[in-house]
C-alpha positions in Angstrom: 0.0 0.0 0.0 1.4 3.7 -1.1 0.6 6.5 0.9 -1.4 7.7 -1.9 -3.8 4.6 -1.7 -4.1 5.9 1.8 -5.0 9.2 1.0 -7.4 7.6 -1.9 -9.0 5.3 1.1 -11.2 8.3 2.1 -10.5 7.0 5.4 -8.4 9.8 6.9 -8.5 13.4 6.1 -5.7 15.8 4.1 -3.4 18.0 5.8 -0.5 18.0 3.0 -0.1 16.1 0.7 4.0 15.4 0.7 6.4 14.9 -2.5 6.5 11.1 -2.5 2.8 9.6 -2.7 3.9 6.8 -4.5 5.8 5.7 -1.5 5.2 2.3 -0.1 4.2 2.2 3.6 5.6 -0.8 5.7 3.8 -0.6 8.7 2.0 1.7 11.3 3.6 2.8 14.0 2.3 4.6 17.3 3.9 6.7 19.8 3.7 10.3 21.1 7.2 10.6 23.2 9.3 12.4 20.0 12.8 10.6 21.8 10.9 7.1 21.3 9.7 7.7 18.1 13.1 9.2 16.8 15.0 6.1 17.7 12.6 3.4 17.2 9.9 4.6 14.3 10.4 2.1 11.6 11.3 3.6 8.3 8.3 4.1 5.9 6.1 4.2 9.1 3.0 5.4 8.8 3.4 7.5 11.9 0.1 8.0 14.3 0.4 10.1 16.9 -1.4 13.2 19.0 2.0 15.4 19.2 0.5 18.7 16.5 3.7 20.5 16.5 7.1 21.3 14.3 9.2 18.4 16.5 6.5 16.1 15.1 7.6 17.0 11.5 11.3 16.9 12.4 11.3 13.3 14.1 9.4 12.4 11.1 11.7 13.5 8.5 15.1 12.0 10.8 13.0 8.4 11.1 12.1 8.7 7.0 8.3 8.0 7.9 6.2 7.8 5.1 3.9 9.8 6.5 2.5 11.6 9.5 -1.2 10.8 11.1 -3.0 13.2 13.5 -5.1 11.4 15.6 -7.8 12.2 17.8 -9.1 15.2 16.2 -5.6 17.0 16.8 -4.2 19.4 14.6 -0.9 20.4 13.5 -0.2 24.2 15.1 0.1 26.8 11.9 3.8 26.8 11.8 4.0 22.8 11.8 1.4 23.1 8.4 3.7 25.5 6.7 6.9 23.4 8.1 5.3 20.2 6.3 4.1 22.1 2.7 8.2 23.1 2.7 9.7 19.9 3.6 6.9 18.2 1.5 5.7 15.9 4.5 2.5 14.3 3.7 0.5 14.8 7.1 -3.2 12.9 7.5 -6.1 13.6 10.1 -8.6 11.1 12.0 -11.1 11.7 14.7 -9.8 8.0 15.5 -8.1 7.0 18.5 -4.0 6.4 18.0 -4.7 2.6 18.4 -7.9 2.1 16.0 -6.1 4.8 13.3 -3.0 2.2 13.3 -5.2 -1.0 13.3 -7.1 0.6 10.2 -4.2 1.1 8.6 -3.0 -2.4 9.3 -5.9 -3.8 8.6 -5.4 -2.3 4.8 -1.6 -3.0 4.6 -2.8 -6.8 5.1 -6.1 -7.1 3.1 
């Protein structure tokens, strides 16, 4: 699955679209402590997480996620947006909980 088929799924709402669509994700991964998910976010991660701010998009680009998912109904503060339309982070939104977002996503990766 590409993180444009996730995008396409209609199950998780736009806040960038990034450069690399066509990029394969490998698995989700959840965690909102940015020292955690630095060291231990798997590469091409679909990342799920509450943490709305420009660390987020920084962990994200040092871990080569995929993509970022905002969970929960949280958002991304103004700066972050602008931070992930320059660095061309694709960023995602879901009223889900962390857990049911990354069992979704699963869920797809495996269907």
């Amino acid at each position: 699955m590409t993180v444009q088929n996730l995008i396409d799924s209609g199950k998780f709402g736009t806040v960038n679209v990034g450069g690399d669509t066509a990029r394969g994700i490998t698995k989700p991964f959840c965690c909102d402590l940015l020292s955690i998910a630095m060291g231990r976010a798997p590469e091409g991660c679909a990342w799920v997480t509450v943490m709305g701010n420009m660390n987020t998009l920084a962990v994200a680009s040092l871990a080569d996620a995929a993509c970022v998912i905002m969970a929960e109904g949280t958002q991304l503060d103004e700066t972050a947006v602008k931070k992930a339309k320059e660095q061309e982070i694709t960023v995602l939104k879901t009223e889900m909980p962390i857990f049911e977002a990354a069992l979704e996503i699963y869920r797809m990766l495996n269907a």
